[in-house]
N, C-alpha and C positions, 0 to 999 in steps of 0.2 A: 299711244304711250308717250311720254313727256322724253325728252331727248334728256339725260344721263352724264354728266360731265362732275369726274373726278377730278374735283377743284385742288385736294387736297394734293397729291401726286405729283400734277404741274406745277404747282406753284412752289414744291418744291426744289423741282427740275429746274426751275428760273433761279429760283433761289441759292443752288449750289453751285449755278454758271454763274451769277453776277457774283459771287465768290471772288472768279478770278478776275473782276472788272474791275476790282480795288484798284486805287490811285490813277486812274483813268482821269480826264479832264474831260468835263461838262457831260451832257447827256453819254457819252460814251461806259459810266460810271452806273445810271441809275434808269436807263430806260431799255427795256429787256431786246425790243430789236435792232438798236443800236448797239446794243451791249456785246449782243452775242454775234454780229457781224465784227466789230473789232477784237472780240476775242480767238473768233476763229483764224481771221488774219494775222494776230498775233502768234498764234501757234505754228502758221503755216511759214509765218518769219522766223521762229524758233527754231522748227525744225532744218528749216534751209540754212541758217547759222550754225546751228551746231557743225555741220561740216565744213564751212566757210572759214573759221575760227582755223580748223586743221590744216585748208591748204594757206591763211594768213600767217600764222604760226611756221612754218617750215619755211614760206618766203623772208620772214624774219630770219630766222638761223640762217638760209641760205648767203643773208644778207652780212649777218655778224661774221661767220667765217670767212667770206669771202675778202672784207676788211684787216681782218687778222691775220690770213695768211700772205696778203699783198704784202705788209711789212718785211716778210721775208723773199720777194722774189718770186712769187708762186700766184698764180692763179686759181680761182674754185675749183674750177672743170678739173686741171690737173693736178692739184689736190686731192681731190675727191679719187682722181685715178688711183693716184700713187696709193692712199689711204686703204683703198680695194686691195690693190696689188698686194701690198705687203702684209693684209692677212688683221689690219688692226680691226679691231670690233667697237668700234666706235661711234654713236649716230648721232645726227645730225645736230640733237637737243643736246646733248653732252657738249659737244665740239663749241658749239655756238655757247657755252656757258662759260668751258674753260677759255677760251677768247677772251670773254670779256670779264669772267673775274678773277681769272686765276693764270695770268699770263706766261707766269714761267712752267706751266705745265702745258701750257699749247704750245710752247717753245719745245719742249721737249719733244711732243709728239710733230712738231715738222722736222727738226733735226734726224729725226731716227727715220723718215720717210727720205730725206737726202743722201 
């Protein structure tokens, strides 16, 4: 019996993976095992980013606060204590916003920690 190969199927299967091969450069765009080795390593980079961005992002803010409260004599770490201690409910993305756009309200919230 003649060997059976649904052409249709596959060629689909290629077809909705080079999908995501759009604006790729050079064979990585139009040739299917090229295609779908860079797309898989694309994803494998996506998905390791997506959490990278999280701990890049709080090193940010860790960064703006801790700029913002030296002006007044204070350090992160003890910042960060006092902030604990006295019960404010404050996080990190907030603090690091008011710092840097809205400065007499971060003034306020270290005043009220002193």
């Amino acid at each position: 019996m003649p060997r059976s190969v649904n052409h249709v199927a596959s060629r689909a299967r290629r077809k909705s993976m080079l999908k995501y091969a759009k604006g790729y450069w050079g064979r990585k765009k139009n040739v299917w095992t090229v295609a779908k080795n860079q797309i898989e390593k694309s994803w494998v980079y996506a998905y390791r980013d997506r959490r990278a961005r999280k701990r890049s992002f709080r090193r940010l803010w860790i960064t703006r606060i801790n700029a913002g409260v030296r002006n007044y004599g204070l350090s992160y770490s003890v910042f960060m204590d006092k902030l604990h201690k006295s019960g404010i409910e404050l996080n990190r993305k907030v603090l690091a916003d008011l710092a840097m756009n809205n400065p007499e309200a971060f003034a306020a919230v270290v005043h009220a920690l002193k």
